[in-house]
C-alpha positions in Angstrom: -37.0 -143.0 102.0 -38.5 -139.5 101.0 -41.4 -138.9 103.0 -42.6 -135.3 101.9 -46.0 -136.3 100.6 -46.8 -133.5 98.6 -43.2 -133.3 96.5 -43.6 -137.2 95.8 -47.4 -137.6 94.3 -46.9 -134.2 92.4 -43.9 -135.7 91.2 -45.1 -139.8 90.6 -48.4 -137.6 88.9 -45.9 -136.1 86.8 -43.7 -139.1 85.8 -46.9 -141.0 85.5 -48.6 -139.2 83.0 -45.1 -138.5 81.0 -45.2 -142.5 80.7 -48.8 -142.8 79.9 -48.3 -140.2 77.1 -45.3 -141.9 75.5 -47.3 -145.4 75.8 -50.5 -143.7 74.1 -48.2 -142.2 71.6 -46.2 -145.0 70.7 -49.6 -147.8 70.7 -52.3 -145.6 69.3 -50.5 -142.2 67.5 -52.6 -140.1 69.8 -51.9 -138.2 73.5 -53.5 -139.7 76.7 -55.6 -136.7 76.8 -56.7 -137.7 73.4 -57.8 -141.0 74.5 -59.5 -139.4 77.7 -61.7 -137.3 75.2 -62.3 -140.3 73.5 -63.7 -142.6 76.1 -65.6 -139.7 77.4 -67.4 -138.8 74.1 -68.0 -142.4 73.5 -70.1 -142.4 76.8 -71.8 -139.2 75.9 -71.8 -139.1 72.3 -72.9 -135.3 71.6 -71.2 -134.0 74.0 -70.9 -129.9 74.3 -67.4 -129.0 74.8 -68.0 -127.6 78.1 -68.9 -131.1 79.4 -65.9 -132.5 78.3 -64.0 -129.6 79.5 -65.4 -130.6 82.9 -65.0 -134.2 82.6 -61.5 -133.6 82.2 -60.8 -130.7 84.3 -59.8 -128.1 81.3 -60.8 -124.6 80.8 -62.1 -123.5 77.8 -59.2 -122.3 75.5 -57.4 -125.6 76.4 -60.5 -128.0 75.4 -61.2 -125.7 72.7 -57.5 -126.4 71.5 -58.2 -130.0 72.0 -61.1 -130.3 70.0 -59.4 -128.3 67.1 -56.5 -130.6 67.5 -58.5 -133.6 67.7 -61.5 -133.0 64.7 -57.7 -132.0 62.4 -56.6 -135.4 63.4 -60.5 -137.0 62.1 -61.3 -138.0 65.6 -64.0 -136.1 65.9 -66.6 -134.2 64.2 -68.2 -130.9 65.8 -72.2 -130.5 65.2 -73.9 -127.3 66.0 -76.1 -127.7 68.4 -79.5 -127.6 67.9 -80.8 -125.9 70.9 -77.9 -123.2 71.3 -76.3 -121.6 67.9 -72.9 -120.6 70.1 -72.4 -124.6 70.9 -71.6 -127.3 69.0 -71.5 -131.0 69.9 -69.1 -133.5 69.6 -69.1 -136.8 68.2 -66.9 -139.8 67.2 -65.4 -140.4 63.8 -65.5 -143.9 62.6 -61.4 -142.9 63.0 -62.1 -142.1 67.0 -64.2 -145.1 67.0 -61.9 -147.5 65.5 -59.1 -147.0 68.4 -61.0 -147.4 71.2 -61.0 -151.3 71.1 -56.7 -150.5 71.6 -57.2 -148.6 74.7 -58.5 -150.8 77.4 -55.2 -153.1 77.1 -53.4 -150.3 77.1 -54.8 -148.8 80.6 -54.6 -152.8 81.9 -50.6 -152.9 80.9 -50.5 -149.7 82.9 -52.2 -150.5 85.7 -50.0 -153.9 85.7 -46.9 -151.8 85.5 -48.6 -149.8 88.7 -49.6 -152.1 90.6 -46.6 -154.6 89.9 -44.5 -155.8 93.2 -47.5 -154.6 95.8 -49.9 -157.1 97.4 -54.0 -156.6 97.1 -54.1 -155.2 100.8 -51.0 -152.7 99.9 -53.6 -151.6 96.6 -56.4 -151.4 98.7 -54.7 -149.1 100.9 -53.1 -147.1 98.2 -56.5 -146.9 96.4 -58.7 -145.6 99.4 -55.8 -143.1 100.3 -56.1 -141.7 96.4 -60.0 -141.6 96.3 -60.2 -140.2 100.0 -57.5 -137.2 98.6 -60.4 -137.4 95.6 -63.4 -136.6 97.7 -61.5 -134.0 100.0 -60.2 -131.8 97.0 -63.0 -131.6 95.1 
């Protein structure tokens, strides 16, 4: 058994998200990232882009990217904003809107495929070791 700690949750991050991607991609026709932008404008519909750049840990070329990518696709429309000419804020097309209802299985079956062959004490363990890495790294 490999125990450098580092090398393996950089890699299982890696192969992770790879697999969430292609699940995303092959359920909804849009990248995980997508649907993380998704469920956070949902939550705070009229969003500025910054905020979802730090909801989702992105700097600002890469959310601005995202947005471009995403209001092309018609998930989103981009509002000035009233208070600040520069800004703009985001909201959900009826297109953005209409896949959310899709995603939640989609996370369960994931989570499933996660937490599949462990017992409840051997998740609990393995989620207080991720949220205590969580609060140390901030």
């Amino acid at each position: 058994m490999d125990k450098r700690l580092f090398f393996l949750m950089n890699m299982a991050q890696r192969r992770v998200f790879r697999f969430a991607d292609s699940e995303s991609e092959k359920h909804l026709g849009i990248s995980v990232t997508h649907v993380a932008a998704l469920l956070f404008i949902a939550k705070q519909e009229g969003c500025l882009q910054k905020e979802l750049a730090q909801a989702l840990g992105l700097n600002k070329p890469a959310v601005t990217g995202l947005a471009d990518r995403m209001e092309k696709q018609g998930l989103i429309t981009r509002k000035p904003c009233e208070t600040d000419g520069r800004a703009a804020r985001i909201h959900l097309s009826d297109k953005g809107r209409s896949i959310l209802p899709a995603v939640s299985p989609l996370i369960e079956a994931m989570n499933q495929k996660l937490t599949a062959e462990f017992t409840e004490e051997e998740i609990e363990v393995v989620l207080r070791f991720l949220n205590k890495i969580m609060e140390n790294f901030k």
